[in-house]
C-alpha positions as CSV (number, residue, x, y, z in Angstrom):
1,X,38.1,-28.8,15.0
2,X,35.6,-27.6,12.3
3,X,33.2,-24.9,12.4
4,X,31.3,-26.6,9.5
5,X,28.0,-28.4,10.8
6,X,26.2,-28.8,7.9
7,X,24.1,-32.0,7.7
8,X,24.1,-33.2,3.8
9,X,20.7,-35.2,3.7
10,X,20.9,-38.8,2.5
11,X,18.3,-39.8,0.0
12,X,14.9,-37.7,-1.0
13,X,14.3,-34.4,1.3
14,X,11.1,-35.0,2.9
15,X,9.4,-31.8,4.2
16,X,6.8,-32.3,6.7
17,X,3.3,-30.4,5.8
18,X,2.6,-27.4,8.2
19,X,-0.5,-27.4,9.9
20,X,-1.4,-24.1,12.2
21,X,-4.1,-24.4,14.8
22,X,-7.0,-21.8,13.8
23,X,-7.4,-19.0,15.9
24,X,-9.6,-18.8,18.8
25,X,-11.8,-15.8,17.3
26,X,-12.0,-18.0,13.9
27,X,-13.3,-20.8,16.7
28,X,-16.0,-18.9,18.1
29,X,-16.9,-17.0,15.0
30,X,-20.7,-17.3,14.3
31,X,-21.7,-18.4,10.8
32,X,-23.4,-15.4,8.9
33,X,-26.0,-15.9,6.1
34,X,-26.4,-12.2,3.8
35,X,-29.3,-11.6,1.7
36,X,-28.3,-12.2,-2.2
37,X,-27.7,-8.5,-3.3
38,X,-25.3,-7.9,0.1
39,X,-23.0,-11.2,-0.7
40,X,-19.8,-11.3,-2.3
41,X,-19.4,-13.9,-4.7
42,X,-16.4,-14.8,-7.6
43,X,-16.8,-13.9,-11.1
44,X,-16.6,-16.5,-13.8
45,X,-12.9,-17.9,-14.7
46,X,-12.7,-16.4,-18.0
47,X,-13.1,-13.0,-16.7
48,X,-9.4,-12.5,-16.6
49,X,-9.4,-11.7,-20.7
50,X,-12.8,-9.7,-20.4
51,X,-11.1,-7.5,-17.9
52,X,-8.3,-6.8,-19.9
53,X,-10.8,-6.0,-23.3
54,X,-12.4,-3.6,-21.0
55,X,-9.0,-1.9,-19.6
56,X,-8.3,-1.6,-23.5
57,X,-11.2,-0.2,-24.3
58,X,-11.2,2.2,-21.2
59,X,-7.3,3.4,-23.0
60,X,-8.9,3.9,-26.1
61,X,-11.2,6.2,-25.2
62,X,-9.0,8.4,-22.7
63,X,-8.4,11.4,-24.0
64,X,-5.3,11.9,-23.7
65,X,-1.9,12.1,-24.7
66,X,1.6,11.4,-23.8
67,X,4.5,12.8,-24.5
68,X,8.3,13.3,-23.9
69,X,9.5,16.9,-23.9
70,X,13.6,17.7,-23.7
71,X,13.4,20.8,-21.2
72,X,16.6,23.2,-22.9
73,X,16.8,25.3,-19.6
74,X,17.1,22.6,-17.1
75,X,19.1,20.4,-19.2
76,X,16.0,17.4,-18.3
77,X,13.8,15.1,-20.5
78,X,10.0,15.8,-19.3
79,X,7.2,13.4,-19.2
80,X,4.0,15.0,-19.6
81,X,0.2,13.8,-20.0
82,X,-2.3,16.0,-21.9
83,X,-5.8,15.7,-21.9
84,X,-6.7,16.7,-25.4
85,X,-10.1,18.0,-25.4
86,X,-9.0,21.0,-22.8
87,X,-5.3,20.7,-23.6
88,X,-4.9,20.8,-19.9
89,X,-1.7,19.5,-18.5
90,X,-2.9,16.2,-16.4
91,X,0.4,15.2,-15.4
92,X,3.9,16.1,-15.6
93,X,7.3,14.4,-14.3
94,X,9.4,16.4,-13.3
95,X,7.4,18.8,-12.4
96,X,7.4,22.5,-13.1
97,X,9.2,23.8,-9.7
98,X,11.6,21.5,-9.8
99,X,12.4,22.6,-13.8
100,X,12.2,26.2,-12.5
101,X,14.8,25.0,-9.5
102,X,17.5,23.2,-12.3
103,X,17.0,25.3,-14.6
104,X,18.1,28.3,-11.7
105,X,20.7,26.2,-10.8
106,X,21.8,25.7,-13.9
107,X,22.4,29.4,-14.6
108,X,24.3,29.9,-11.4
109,X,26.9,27.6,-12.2
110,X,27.0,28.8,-15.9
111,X,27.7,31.8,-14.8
112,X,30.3,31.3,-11.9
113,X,32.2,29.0,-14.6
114,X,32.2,32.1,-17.0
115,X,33.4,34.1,-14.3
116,X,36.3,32.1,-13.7
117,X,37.6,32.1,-17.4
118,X,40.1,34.6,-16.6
119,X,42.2,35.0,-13.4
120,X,40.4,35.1,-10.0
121,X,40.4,38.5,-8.9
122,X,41.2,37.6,-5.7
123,X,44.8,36.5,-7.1
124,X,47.8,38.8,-6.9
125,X,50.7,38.9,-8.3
126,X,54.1,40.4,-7.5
C-alpha cells in the first residue's frame, strides 16, 4: 500500500476566485461625507520620483557625517554619525559601554594568557 496520495492535475489548473462575505460592521457602516480640508485624498502618480528628489535633497542638507572608526582597545570597527556644525556625536554602533565592556574584557584575558606563559604556580613538581 502507498502512503503517496498526491493527485497530479490533468490539463490547465484552474483556481477558483475567492470571494469573502463583508463584515457585518462594514454592512451597517454609515456613509460619512468630511468637509474638504478634513478628507484624505491620493497624491498624483508621479509623486513617487518627487518624493525621492525631496529625500535627496533632505540628505544633502543634513549635517552630518558618517564614519567608520577601528576601536584598538576593544578590538571592534565602530560606526559613528557626527553632526558637523556641533561635532556632537548623533549616533554610534557599538556603543560606548559596550566598547568600555570589550575593551575590559579584553584586558582580562590578555592578561590571564600572560600569566600562564610560564608554569602554573599551582603545579608541583617532585
Amino acid at each position: 500500500m502507498s502512503f503517496d496520495f498526491t493527485i497530479k492535475p490533468v490539463g490547465q489548473l484552474v483556481i477558483p476566485p475567492v470571494v469573502r462575505p463583508e463584515p457585518e460592521a462594514v454592512q451597517t457602516a454609515v456613509a460619512t461625507q468630511l468637509p474638504a480640508p478634513q478628507s484624505v485624498t491620493a497624491t498624483d502618480s508621479g509623486g513617487g520620483s518627487n518624493a525621492i528628489a525631496a529625500n535627496a535633497a533632505r540628505a544633502a542638507a543634513d549635517s552630518v557625517s558618517r564614519q567608520v572608526i577601528f576601536d584598538q582597545a576593544s578590538a571592534a570597527m565602530v560606526y559613528v554619525t557626527v553632526d558637523e556644525t556641533t561635532a556632537q556625536v548623533v549616533n554610534q554602533y557599538p556603543e560606548s559601554w559596550q566598547l568600555r565592556a570589550r575593551a575590559y574584557f579584553r584586558e582580562q584575558e590578555q592578561s590571564k594568557s600572560q600569566q600562564r606563559s610560564g608554569p602554573i604556580p599551582t603545579d608541583r613538581t617532585v
